[in-house]
C-alpha positions, 0 to 999 in steps of 0.5 A: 303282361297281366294275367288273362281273366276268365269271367271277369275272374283272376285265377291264382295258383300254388304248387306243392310238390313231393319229390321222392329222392333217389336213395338207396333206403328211406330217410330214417332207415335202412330199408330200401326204396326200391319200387314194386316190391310185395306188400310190407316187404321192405317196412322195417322196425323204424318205419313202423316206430316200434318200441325203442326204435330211433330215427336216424338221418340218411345223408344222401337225402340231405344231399339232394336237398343241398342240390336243389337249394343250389339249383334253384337259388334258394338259400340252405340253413345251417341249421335246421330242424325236424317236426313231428306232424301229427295226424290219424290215418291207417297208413301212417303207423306212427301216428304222425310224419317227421317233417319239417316246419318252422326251418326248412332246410331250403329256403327261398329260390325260384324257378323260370321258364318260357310260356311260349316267348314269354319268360315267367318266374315262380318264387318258392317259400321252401323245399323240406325233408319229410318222409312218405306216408304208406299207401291205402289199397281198396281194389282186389280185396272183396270190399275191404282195404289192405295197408302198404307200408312199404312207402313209410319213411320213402325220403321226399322233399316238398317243393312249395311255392308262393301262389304266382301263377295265373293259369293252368298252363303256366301251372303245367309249364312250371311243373314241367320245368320243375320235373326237368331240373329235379330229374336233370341234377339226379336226385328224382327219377320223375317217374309220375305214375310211380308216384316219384313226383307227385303235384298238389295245386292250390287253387282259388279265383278272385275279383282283380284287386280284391284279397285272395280267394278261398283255396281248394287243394288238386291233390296227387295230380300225377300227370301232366295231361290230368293236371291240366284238365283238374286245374281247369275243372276247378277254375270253372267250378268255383267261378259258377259256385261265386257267380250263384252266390255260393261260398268256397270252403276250404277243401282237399279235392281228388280229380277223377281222370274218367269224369273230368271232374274234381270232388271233395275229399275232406275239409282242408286242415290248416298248420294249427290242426297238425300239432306241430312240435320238435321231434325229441328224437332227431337233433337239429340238422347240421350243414356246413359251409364246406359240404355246400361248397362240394356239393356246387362243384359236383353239379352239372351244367344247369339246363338254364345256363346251357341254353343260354350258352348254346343262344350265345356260342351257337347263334340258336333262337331261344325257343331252340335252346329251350327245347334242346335242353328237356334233359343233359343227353338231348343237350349233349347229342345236339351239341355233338352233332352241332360241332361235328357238322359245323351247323348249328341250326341244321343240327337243331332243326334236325333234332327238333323234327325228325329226331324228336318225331321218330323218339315220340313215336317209339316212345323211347328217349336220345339216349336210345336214338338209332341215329347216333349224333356223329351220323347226323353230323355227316348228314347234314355236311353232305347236305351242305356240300350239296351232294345230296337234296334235303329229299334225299337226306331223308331217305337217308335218315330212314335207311340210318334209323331203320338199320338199313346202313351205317355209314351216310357215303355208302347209302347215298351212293348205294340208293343213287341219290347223289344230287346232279352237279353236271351243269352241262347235263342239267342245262341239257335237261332245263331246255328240253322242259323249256321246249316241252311246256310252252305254255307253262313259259308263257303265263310264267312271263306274263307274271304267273309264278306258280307256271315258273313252280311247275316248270322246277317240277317238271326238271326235277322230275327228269332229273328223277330228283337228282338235280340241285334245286337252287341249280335249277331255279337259276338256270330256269331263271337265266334261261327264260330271261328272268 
């Protein structure tokens, strides 16, 4: 499918994402990562490259970059080297950033995902290890700034891809994508308010066929809902600047969530401006094949492979299976309830809607689920068996989840609302509605469904919602000749 136009304009977006790493203390040191912190609590002698200190590699980070390399195909360099990035601002004490440049320790890879039934890949360049910068803080102190360093020398990996996307909701869709699977195999919390998982995007429009366009960079886009709007912001705003016959010079922009709008914070530096050269203080970084090797058996089933697994064992919609599989303890509770019922569908429609609907509500994830995935499962097998209707299922879901009860069995028997499976009694009752609505009985034989509808209501009503629906239609059915 080719790329929708806005305008007579194709849109092409980049993403680069900063991944903070879950590790007990910083990439170069020993102080901890830990958030909340007061202020340059946790910034120690390294972070802050005093006199004589000397950065030394956390081998949890190397980790968890080896982990994302095999998670998304990427190709992981033996061999790779540190850079130092050089650049002036008051959060930064050393006067530049370890990162690096010419080898990543990640290279290449992809990552797909559905935009409603249509499968997208982005290609990535790379993903490398870099240290956080501190924080600027300029509220609560009376006009002037206060400095943070308790972020200096955080471990992050800097996700970068090539500029594949076409739209701000395919932009979404893959940092959503990307936000799973770094969550998914542990190395990242996610937490974007926190700044866990923080999203630049490079955005620039052009004429279709025409070279690429001048980009602008959305920087520190932290949720998913901003992101959107930011993207969509800078779309129209560079489209209106070319058709007045404007130029786009090359900038950082902040989007201001309050204004809906993005605004220019500096002219964009390129890689030249930064200074790059060989940190003479770290050695090249090492990995051997056999560390590669261990860290692919201690990953988990990917969240890819499961839903293609539960397509192929479970006979689910790929839409199903994609959306059971936003994170390992969803796939699990499905897959749970799904084999202890012997429905899978049931199970996935059940998860999907009630489950999800009530989880949102709280806002709270399956892992705190007050409906355990066993409960469900016996749910649905009386569904099935029919001794409950899927009306009365759902007073039973919300006896479960409000703590009414524990036990299925108990609570349809306790509440009376085990369906009527006594032919000779709804035969009873099917005749005396048949009787007491002539008139519904005619105009259902002269063609009228919607009279056959209103009769079903009526058995069902005297049945007081105990009979079985299919049950009535065909003896309804049976009863007028139909």
């Amino acid at each position: 499918m080719s790329a929708p136009l806005i305008h007579g304009y194709e849109v092409v977006i980049g993403f680069e994402t900063h991944a903070q790493l879950q590790t007990h203390s910083k990439i170069f040191s020993r102080a901890s990562t830990a958030f909340g912190a007061a202020p340059n609590t946790q910034a120690c002698a390294v972070d802050l490259a005093l006199p004589g200190t000397l950065p030394v590699m956390n081998r949890e980070a190397v980790q968890c970059a080896i982990k994302l390399g095999l998670a998304l195909g990427s190709h992981i360099a033996p061999r790779s080297i540190f850079a130092r990035k050089n650049y002036f601002y008051p959060d930064l004490p050393k006067g530049y950033q370890i990162s690096q440049f010419e080898i990543p320790v990640v290279q290449g890879g992809e990552v797909s995902f559905f935009l409603g039934d249509e499968k997208k890949t982005v290609r990535l360049v790379r993903a490398h290890l870099e240290e956080d910068a501190g924080k600027s803080l300029h509220e609560d102190y009376h006009g002037m700034s206060g400095i943070d360093l308790n972020r200096a020398g955080t471990p992050l990996l800097e996700i970068v891809t090539e500029p594949d996307m076409r739209s701000s909701a395919e932009a979404v869709a893959y940092a959503k994508e990307l936000h799973k699977i770094v969550t998914w195999i542990g190395i990242c919390d996610g937490n974007m308010q926190e700044g866990s998982f923080r999203c630049d995007a490079n955005v620039s429009v052009r004429k279709p066929g025409q070279p690429l366009g001048t980009r602008r960079e959305i920087k520190n886009l932290n949720s998913f809902k901003f992101m959107q709007q930011a993207i969509d912001f800078e779309i129209r705003w560079q489209i209106e600047q070319l058709e007045d016959g404007h130029a786009i010079q090359q900038a950082t922009v902040l989007f201001d969530p309050d204004t809906g709008e993005t605004r220019a914070m500096r002219t964009k530096e390129d890689s030249a401006d930064y200074r790059y050269f060989p940190d003479p203080d770290l050695p090249p970084l090492c990995i051997s094949e056999q560390w590669i090797g261990d860290t692919r058996a201690q990953m988990p089933e990917l969240p890819r492979k499961m839903a293609e697994r539960f397509v192929a064992d479970y006979a689910l919609p790929e839409y199903d299976a994609t959306t059971l599989t936003q994170s390992p303890a969803m796939g699990a509770y499905f897959e749970q309830a799904a084999k202890a019922s012997g429905q899978p569908k049931l199970a996935s429609n059940w998860v999907m809607g009630e489950i999800s609907k009530r989880l949102n509500a709280e806002e709270i994830g399956i892992e705190s689920a007050k409906v355990s995935a066993a409960q469900l499962a016996a749910l649905i097998g009386r569904i099935q068996d029919g001794t409950i209707s899927n009306a009365a299922a759902r007073q039973v879901f919300d006896a479960l989840w409000s703590g009414e009860g524990a036990d299925v069995d108990a609570i349809v028997e306790a509440k009376g609302l085990r369906q009527m499976n006594d032919t000779g009694a709804l035969e009873k009752i099917v005749d005396e509605v048949i009787a007491a609505n002539p008139g519904n009985v005619e105009q259902f034989r002269a063609g009228k469904d919607k009279a056959f509808n209103a009769l079903v209501g009526q058995v069902m009503k005297a049945s007081k919602g105990k009979a079985n629906p299919a049950q009535v239609n065909e003896l309804l059915r049976a009863r007028l000749g139909a």
